[in-house]
N, C-alpha and C positions, 0 to 999 in steps of 0.2 A: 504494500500500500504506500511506502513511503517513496519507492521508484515512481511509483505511480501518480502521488502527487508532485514529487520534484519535478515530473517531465513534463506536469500537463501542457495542453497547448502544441507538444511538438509532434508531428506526423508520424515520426520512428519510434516511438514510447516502444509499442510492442517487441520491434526486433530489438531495440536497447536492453531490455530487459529480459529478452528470449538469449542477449549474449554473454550479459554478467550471469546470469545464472548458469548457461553453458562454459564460462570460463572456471567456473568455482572446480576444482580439484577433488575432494572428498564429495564421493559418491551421495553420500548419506543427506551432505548439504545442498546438493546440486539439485536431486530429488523434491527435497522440503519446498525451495528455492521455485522452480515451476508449480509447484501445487502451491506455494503460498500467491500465486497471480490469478488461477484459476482462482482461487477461496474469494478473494481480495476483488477479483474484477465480477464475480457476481450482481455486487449491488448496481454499479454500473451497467450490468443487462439486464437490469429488473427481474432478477431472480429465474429470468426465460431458458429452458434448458437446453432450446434451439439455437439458442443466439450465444448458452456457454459453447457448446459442441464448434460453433462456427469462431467464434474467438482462440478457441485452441486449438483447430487447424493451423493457422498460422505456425504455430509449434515445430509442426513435423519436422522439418529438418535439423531440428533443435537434438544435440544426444541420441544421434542415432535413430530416431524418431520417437524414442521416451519423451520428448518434452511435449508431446503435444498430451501423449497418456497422462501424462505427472500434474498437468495443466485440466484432465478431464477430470479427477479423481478430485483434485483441490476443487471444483466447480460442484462437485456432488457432495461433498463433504457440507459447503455453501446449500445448498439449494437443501439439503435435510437438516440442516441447522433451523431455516426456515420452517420445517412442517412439511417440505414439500418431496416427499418419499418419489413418488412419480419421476419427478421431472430429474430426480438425482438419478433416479435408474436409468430415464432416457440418456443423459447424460455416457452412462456407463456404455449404452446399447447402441444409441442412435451412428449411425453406419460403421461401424465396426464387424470385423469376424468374430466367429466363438470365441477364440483365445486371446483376442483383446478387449473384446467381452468379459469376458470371465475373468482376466486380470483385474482390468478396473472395479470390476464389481467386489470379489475380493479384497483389495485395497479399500474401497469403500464401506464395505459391512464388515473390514478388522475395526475399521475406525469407529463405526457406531455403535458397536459392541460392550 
C-alpha cells in the first residue's frame, strides 16, 4: 500500500512494483511482497473479483509467472476478509487450469483456516 500510494499518479505504478518485488532475493519475501499488492489493490477495484483477476495478469511475467498467482491469492485473501467467499474463489478459478486452481485455492483456505 505504501508503493502504492508513493507512486500515485504515475502510469508504471504496477510494473514499478511488479519489479521491486521481483528484485527482492529471499523467496519467502518476494512471495509476501506480490500478494501484499493483490491484498492492498483490492479496495481500489471495489472488492470486484473480475477486475482482481484482470489486475494480476499484468503479473505474469513477474517470477517466473508466480507473480501474477502471488498477486491472485493476496486479492482473495482481500475479497474474504470482506464477506465475500465467492468472489475470493472466482479469484482463485477464474481462467486458470486445475493446478493453478488448486494452488491458489490452497494458499487461500491455508490462510482462512
Amino acid at each position: 500500500e505504501w508503493w502504492r500510494q508513493s507512486l500515485l499518479g504515475r502510469k508504471d505504478v504496477s510494473a514499478r512494483t511488479g519489479g521491486f518485488c521481483a528484485e527482492l532475493r529471499e523467496g519467502e519475501e518476494r512471495t509476501a511482497c506480490f500478494r501484499g499488492i493483490g491484498y492492498a489493490e483490492a479496495a481500489a477495484l471495489d472488492f470486484d473479483a473480475e477486475k482482481g483477476v484482470a489486475f494480476c495478469e499484468q503479473y505474469a511475467t513477474f517470477s517466473g509467472g508466480d507473480g501474477r498467482m502471488w498477486c491472485r491469492e493476496g486479492n482473495a485473501w482481500a475479497l474474504y476478509a470482506t464477506g465475500n467467499q465467492g468472489g475470493a474463489e472466482h479469484v482463485c478459478t477464474l481462467g486458470l487450469g486445475n493446478g493453478e486452481s488448486s494452488r491458489c485455492l490452497r494458499e487461500y483456505l491455508f490462510v482462512i483456516e
